[in-house]
N, C-alpha and C positions, 0 to 999 in steps of 0.2 A: 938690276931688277930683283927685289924680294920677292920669296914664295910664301905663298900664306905657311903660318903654322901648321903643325898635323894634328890632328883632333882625337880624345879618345875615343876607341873603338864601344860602343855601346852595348849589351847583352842584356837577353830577357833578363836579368835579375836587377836588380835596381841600382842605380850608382849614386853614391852620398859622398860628396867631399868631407874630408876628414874633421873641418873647420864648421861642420852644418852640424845641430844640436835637433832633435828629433823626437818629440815626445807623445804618445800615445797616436802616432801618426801610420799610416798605409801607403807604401809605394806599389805603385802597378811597376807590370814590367815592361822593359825596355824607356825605361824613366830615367834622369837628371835632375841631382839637387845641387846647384852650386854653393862657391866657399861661403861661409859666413853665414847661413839660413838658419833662419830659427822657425822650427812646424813643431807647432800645437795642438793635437785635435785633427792634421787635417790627413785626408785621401787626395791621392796624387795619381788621375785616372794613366790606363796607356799610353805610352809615345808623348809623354809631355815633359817639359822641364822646367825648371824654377834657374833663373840668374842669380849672382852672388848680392848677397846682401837685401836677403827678402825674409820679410815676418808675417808669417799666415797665420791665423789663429781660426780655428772653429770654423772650417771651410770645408770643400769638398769641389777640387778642380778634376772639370771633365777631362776626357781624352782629345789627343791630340792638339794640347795647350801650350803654350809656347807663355813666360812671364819674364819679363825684362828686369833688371838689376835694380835692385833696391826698391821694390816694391811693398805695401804696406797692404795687408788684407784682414778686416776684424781686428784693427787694432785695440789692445786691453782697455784704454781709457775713457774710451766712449759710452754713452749708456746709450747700448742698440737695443735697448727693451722698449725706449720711448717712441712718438710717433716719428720725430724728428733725432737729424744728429747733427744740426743745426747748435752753433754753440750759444746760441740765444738763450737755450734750453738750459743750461747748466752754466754759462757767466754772468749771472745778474748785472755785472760793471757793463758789460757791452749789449744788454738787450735792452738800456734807454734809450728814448727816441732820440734823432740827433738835438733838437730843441733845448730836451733834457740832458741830455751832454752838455751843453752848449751855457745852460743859468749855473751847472753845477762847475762849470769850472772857469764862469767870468760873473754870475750874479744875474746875469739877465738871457732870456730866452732869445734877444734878439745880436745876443753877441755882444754886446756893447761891455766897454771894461764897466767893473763896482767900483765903485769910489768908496774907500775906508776912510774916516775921518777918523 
């Protein structure tokens, strides 16, 4: 029978794995950032922890948050200025209708092949 792991011991002061990159960010205390994090911009209320391999950007996580591994929050490449973040918005290739998919890449709206002569 294995025993779990031993965990480390947590303190008001805030705990940053050495491999988490942290940029104009705010830890509360008795907080957790695990390996590999990258914070941007964000606050990281009381008693909460972030898992390994998470990207916050321009946030603001309550207390007593728990966020699971490899999570993505405000990712950069979105334009969250628009109504949507629907990629309709920003990939003109994917926001015609299937119809229009459909003549552009056989000649006919209703599917059917083009005949080249």
């Amino acid at each position: 029978m294995s025993s779990q792991p031993v965990s480390r011991r947590l303190s008001a002061a805030p705990t940053s794995a050495p491999t988490a990159k942290l940029h104009e960010s705010r830890l509360g205390a008795w907080t957790e950032v695990g390996d590999r994090c990258v914070f941007n911009h964000v606050t990281l209320g009381d008693y909460s922890y972030v898992e390994r391999d998470c990207d916050l950007m321009f946030t603001e996580i309550g207390r007593f948050t728990s966020i699971a591994s490899s999570v993505r929050i405000n990712p950069s490449n979105h334009p969250w200025w628009r109504p949507t973040l629907h990629h309709f918005s920003y990939r003109p290739a994917s926001s015609a209708s299937p119809a229009a998919t459909r003549a552009s890449t056989t000649g006919s709206s209703t599917g059917a092949p083009r005949i080249v002569s």
